[in-house]
C-alpha positions as CSV (number, residue, x, y, z in Angstrom):
1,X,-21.0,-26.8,189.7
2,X,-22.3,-23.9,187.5
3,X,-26.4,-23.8,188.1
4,X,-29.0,-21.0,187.6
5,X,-30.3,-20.6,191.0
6,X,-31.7,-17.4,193.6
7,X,-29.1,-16.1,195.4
8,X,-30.9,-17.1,199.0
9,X,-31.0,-21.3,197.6
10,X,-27.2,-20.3,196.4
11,X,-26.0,-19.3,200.2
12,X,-28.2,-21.8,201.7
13,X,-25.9,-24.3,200.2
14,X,-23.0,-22.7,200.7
15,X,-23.5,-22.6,204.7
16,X,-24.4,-26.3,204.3
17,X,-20.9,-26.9,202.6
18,X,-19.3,-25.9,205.6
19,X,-20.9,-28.0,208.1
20,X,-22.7,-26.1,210.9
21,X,-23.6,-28.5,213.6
22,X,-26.6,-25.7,215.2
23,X,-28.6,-23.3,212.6
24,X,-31.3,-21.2,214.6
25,X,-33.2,-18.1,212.9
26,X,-36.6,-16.2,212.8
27,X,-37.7,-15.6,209.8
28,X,-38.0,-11.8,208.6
29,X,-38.1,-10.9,204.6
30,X,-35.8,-10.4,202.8
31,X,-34.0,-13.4,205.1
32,X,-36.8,-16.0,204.8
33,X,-35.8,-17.8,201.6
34,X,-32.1,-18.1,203.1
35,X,-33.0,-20.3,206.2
36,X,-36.0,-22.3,204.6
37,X,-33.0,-23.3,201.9
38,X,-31.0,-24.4,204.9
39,X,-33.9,-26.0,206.7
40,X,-34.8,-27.7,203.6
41,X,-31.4,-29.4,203.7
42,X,-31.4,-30.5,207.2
43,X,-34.9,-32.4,206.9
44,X,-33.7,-33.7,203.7
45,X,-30.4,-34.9,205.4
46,X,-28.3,-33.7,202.9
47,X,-26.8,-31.0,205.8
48,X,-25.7,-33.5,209.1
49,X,-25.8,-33.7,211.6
50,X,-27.2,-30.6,212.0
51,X,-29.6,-29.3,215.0
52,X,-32.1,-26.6,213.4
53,X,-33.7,-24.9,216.1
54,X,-37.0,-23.0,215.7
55,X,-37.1,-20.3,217.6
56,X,-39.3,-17.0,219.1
57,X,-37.7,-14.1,217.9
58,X,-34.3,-12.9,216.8
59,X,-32.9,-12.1,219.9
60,X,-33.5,-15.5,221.0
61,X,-31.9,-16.4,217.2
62,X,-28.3,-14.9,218.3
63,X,-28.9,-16.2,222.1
64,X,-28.8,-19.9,220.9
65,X,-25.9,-19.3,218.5
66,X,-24.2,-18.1,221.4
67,X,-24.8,-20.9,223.7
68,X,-23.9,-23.3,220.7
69,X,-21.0,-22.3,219.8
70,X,-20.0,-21.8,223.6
71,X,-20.3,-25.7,223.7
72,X,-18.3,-26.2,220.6
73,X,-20.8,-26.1,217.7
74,X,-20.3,-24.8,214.5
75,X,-23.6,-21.9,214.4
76,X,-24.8,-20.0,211.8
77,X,-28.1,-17.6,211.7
78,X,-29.2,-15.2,209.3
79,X,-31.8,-11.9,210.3
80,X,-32.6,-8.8,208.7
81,X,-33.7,-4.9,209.3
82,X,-35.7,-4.9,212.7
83,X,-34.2,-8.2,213.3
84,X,-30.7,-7.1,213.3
85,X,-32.1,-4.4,215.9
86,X,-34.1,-6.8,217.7
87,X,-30.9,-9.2,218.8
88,X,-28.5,-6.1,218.9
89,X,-27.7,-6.8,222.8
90,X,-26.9,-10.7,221.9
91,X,-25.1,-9.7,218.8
92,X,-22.6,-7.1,221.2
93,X,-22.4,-10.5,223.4
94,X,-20.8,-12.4,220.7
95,X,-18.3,-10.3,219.8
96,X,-17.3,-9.5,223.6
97,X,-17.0,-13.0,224.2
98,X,-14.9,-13.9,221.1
99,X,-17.2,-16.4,219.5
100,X,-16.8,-17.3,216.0
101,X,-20.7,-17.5,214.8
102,X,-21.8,-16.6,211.0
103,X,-24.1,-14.4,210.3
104,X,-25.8,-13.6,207.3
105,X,-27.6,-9.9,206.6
106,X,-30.0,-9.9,204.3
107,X,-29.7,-5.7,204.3
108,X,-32.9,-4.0,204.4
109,X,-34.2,-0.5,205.5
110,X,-35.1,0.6,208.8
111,X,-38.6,1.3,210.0
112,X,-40.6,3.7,211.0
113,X,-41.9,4.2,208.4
114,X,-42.6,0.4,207.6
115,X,-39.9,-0.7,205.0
116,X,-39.2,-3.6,203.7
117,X,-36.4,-2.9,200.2
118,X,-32.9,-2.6,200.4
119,X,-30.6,-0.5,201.8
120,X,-27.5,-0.9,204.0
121,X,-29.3,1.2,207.5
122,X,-29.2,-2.3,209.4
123,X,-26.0,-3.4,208.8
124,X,-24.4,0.0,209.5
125,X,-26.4,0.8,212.4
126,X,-24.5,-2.4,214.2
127,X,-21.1,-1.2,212.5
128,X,-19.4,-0.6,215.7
129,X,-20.6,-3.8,217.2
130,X,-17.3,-5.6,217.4
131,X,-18.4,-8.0,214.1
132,X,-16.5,-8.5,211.0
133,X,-18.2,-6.9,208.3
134,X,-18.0,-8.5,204.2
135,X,-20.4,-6.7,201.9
136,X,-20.8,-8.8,198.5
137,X,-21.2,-7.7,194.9
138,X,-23.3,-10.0,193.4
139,X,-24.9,-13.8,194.6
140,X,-21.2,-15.2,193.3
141,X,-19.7,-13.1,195.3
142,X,-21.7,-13.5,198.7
143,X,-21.6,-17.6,197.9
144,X,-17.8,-17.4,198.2
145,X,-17.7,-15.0,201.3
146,X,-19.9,-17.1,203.4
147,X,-17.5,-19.9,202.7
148,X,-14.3,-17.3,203.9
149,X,-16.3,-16.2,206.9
150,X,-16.7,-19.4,208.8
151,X,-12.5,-19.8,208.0
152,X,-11.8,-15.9,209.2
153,X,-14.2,-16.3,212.1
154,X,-12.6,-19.2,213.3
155,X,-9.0,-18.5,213.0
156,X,-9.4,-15.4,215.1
157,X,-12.7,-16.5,217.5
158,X,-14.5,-13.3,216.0
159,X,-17.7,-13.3,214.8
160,X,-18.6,-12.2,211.0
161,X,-21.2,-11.0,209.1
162,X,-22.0,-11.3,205.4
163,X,-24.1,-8.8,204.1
164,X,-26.1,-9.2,201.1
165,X,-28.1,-7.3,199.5
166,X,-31.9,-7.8,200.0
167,X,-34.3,-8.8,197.0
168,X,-31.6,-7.2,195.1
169,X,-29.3,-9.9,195.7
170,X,-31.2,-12.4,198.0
171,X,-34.3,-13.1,194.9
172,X,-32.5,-13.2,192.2
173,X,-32.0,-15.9,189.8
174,X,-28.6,-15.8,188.3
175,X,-25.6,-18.1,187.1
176,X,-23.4,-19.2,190.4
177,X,-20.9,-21.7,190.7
178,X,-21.5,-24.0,193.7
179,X,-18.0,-25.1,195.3
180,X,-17.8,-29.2,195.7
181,X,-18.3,-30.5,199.2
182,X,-14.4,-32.0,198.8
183,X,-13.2,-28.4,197.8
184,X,-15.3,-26.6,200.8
185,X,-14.0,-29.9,203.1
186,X,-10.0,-28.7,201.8
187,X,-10.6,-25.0,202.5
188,X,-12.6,-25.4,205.7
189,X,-11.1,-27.4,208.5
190,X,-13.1,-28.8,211.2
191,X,-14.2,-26.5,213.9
192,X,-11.2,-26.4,217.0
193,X,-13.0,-23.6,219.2
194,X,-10.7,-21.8,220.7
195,X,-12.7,-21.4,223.7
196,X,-14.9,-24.0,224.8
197,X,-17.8,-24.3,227.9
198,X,-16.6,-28.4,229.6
199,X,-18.2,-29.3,233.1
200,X,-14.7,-31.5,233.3
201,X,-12.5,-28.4,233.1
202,X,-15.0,-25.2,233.9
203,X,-14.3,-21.8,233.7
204,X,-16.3,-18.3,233.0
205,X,-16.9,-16.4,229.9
206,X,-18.9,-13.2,230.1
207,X,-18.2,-12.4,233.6
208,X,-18.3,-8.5,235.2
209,X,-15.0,-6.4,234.3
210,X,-14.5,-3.8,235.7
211,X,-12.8,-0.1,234.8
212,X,-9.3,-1.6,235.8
213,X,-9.8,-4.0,233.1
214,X,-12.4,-3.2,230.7
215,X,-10.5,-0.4,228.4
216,X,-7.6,-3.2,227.6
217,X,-10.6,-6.0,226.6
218,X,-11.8,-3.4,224.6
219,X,-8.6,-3.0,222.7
220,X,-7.7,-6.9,222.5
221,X,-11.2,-6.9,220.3
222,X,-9.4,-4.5,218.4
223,X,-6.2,-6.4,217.9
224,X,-8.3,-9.1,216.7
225,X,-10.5,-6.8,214.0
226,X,-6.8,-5.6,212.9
227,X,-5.5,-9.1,212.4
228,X,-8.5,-9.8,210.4
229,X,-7.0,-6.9,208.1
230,X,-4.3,-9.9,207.5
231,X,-6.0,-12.6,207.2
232,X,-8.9,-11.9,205.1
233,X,-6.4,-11.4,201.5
234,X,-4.5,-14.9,202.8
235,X,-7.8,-16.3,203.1
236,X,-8.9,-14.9,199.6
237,X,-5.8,-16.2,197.8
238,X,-6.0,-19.7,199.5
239,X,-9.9,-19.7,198.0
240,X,-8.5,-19.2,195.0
241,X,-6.2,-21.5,195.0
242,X,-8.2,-24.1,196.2
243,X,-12.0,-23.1,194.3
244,X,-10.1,-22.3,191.1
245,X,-11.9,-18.2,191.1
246,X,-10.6,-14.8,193.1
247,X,-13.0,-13.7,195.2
248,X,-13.5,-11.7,198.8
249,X,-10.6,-9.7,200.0
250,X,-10.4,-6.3,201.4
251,X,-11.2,-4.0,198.7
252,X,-11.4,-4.8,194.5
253,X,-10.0,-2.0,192.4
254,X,-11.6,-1.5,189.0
255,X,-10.2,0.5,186.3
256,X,-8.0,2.6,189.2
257,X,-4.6,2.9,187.6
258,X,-5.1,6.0,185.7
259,X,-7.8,7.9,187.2
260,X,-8.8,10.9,187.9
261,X,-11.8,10.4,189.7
262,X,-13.0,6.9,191.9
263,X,-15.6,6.0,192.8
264,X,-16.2,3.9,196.2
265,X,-19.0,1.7,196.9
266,X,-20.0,-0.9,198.7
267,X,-22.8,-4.3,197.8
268,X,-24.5,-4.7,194.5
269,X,-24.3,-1.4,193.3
270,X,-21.0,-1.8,192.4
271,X,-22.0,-3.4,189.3
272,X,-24.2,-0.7,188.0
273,X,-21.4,1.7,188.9
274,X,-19.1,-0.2,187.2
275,X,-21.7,-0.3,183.8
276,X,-21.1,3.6,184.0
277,X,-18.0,4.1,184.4
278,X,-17.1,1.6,181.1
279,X,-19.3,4.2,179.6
280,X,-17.7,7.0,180.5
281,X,-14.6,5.1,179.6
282,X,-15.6,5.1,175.9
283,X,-16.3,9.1,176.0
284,X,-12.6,9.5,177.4
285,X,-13.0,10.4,181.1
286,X,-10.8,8.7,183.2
287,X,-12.8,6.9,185.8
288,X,-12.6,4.2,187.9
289,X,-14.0,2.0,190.9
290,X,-12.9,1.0,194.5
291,X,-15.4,-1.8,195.8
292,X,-15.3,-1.9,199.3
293,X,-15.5,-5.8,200.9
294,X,-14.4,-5.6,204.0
295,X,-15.7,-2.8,205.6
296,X,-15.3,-3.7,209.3
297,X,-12.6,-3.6,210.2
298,X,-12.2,-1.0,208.0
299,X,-9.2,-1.1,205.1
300,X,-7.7,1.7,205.3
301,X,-4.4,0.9,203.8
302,X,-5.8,-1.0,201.3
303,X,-8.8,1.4,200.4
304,X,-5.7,4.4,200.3
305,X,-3.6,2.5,198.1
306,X,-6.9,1.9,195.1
307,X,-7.6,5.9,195.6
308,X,-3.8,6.7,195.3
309,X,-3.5,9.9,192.4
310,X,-7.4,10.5,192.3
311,X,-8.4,13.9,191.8
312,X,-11.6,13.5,193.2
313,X,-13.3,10.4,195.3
314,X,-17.4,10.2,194.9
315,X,-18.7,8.1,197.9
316,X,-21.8,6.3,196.5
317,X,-23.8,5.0,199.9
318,X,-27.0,3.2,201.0
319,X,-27.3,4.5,204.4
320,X,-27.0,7.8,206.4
321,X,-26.6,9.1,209.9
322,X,-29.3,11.5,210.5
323,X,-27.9,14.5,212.0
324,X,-25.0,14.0,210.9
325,X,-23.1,13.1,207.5
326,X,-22.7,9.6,205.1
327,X,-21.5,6.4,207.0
328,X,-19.0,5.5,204.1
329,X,-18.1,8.8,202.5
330,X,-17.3,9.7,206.6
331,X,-14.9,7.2,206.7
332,X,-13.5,7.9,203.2
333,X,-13.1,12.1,203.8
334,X,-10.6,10.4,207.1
335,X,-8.5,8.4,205.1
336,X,-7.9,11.3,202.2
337,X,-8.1,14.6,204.2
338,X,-4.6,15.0,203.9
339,X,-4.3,14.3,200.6
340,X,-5.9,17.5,199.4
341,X,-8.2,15.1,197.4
342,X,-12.1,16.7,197.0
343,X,-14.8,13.8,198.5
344,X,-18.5,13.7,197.5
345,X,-21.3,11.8,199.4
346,X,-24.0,10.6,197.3
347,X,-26.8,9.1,199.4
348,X,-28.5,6.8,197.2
349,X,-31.2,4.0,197.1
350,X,-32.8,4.3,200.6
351,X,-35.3,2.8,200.9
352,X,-35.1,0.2,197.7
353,X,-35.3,3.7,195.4
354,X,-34.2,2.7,192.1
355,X,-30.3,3.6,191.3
356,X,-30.3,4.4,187.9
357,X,-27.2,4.9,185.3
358,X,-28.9,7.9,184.0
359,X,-28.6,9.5,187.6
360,X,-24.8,8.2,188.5
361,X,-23.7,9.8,184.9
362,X,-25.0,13.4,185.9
363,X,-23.7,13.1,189.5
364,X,-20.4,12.4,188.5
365,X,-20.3,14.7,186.0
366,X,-21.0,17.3,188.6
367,X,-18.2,16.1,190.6
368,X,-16.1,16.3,187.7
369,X,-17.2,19.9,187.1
370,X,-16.8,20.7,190.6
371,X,-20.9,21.4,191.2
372,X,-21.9,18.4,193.2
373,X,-22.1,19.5,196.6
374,X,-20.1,18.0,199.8
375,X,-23.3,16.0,200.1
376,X,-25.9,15.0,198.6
377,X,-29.2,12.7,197.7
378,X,-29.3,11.3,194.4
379,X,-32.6,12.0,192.6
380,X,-34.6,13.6,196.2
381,X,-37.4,15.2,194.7
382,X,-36.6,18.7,196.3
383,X,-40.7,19.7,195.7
384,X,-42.3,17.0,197.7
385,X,-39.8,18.3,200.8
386,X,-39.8,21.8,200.5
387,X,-43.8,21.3,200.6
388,X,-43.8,19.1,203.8
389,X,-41.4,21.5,205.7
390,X,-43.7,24.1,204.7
391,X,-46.5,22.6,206.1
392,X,-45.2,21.6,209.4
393,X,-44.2,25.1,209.8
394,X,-48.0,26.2,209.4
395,X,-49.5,23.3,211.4
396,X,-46.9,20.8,213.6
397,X,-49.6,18.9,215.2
398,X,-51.1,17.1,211.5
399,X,-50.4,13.6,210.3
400,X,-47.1,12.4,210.2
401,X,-44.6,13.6,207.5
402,X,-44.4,10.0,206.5
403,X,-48.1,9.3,205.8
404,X,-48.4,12.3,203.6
405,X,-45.6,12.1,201.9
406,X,-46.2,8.3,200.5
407,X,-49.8,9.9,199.5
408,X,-48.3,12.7,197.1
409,X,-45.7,10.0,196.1
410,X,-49.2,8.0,195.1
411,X,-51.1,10.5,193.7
412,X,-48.2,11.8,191.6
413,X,-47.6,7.9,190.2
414,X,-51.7,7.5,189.5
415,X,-51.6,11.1,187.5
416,X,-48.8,9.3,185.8
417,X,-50.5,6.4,184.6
């Protein structure tokens, strides 16, 4: 059913479609409207039977999906920025134990400083913690990916995590197609955990293993993230088949076949990249984008096969490892280093900074040119920092960068007006 609706109502009936016996979150913005959807349903009794749980905080959030789908409960949760952080012991405990929970990401900044807009720190700080990762476009897009994930996770016993843009994504109010409860029911089987907690035939999960064991668990969680590389395009085409629309996958090519240069990207800037490079398109350049999906595990075959005869590959990313280089565009330089293909990093929207097409035309006609540098951070106002280093160099012990910073930023917006 098409409806206009905001993409947290949108995924809060699309977990309800698939029939999770245990739903447990805290709330934490951008999240909030995703679970008060699903909550809604459950005291409405359109979602059961269903146990929502109310809980402290969300480490206790991930602690109850745990124990639920231990027992042999289908469990979803959802969490965001300091959340994500807060349960990051419980969420390694998930994946080490193989259990199939859905999580949603409503991706948001990291604090300090205090932040609540998007960008994609969260979800990449906890890239490594044994989860499946699915990054979605637009509100269509992370409707039909939630749906996939409760499938993926439960074919393999890993748990997944659907990342969605916050505010961006999560408030908006845009045209999505709702599956039918008899089209989620064909797609969806019932829940046959794998691995199950029974006082009539007991046995252990979690228990102490030791350096004689430990390296090969390690790699039978990776055999698991690399048959997910398999599964997810199966799962995508079966989707189709049965929803009637493509959708999810490992990585979405977009005017690839000819070009020179590709961009790669990952969430809901895709679509403004995409806006450009039609533009560019029109002028003759021959441009293209490769949107990433899945990015844990990460597709390298696939990702290889969309930058295939580019001259050039410009890494747009939301995140950054301080200290050291982009999180994406790291991953990217791997893949084509032997290609002799030229990368660019452009860090971009930390923070919730606007990305605008005005700013993605001149930084990939630098890379064109070849005067973009290996790295780089689109539209840092160069002034503010060079100030603020100066300063610390006179006088360490002052207020902190942050705090001063946010005042000039202030200050230079009241001049404005």
């Amino acid at each position: 059913m098409l409806r206009q609706i905001e993409g947290s109502r949108a995924v809060a009936e699309a977990v309800a479609l698939c029939r999770p016996r245990v739903v447990c979150a805290y709330p934490i913005s951008p999240q909030t409207h995703i679970i008060e959807g699903v909550g809604s349903l459950v005291r409405s009794g359109r979602l059961k039977p269903c146990e929502f749980i109310n809980v402290e905080s969300e480490f206790a959030a991930m602690s109850v999906s745990i124990g639920a789908v231990a027992t042999g409960a289908r469990a979803y949760t959802a969490t965001s920025s300091q959340g994500l952080l807060y349960m990051a012991e419980a969420v390694f405990n998930a994946s080490g134990l193989g259990l199939p929970i859905v999580m949603t990401v409503a991706n948001r900044a990291l604090g300090a400083p205090i932040n609540i807009w998007n960008d994609h720190s969260d979800a990449m700080a906890l890239r490594d913690s044994g989860w499946v990762q699915l990054f979605a476009e637009t509100n269509q897009h992370a409707v039909d990916l939630h749906i996939q994930a409760f499938r993926l996770a439960e074919q393999l016993s890993v748990p997944v995590m659907v990342c969605m843009d916050g505010f961006i994504l999560t408030h908006a109010v845009e045209r999505v197609e709702i599956p039918t409860q008899e089209q989620v029911d064909r797609y969806l089987p019932p829940f046959v955990p794998q691995q199950i907690l029974d006082p009539a035939a007991p046995v252990s999960i979690g228990a102490m293993v030791g350096p004689e064991a430990y390296t090969e668990v390690r790699y039978l969680a990776h055999c698991r993230q690399l048959e997910a590389l398999v599964r997810i395009p199966e799962n995508a085409a079966e989707f189709a088949r049965v929803v009637g629309r493509p959708s999810g996958g490992l990585v979405s090519a977009y005017r690839c076949e000819d070009a020179e240069t590709i961009v790669v990207a990952l969430g809901s800037v895709v679509g403004t990249v995409k806006d450009v490079v039609d533009q560019l398109r029109e002028e003759g350049l021959k441009i293209g984008v490769a949107a990433v999906t899945t990015f844990r595990p990460f597709p390298e075959q696939a990702l290889g096969l969309a930058l295939e005869g580019a001259h050039r590959v410009v890494v747009i990313e939301k995140a950054f490892a301080v200290g050291g280089r982009g999180i994406l565009g790291a991953q990217v330089e791997a893949l084509v280093s032997d290609r002799g293909t030229r990368t660019y990093t452009v860090v971009a929207g930390l923070g919730g900074r606007p990305i605008p097409e005005a700013s993605l035309r001149r930084v990939f006609g630098e890379a064109i040119r070849g005067e973009l540098g290996a790295v780089s951070f689109l539209d840092l106002d160069r002034g503010v920092v060079d100030r603020e280093l100066a300063r610390r160099a006179e006088d360490p012990r002052r207020e902190p960068s942050a705090t001063r910073v946010e005042r000039a930023a202030a200050e230079h917006a009241a001049r404005i007006v």
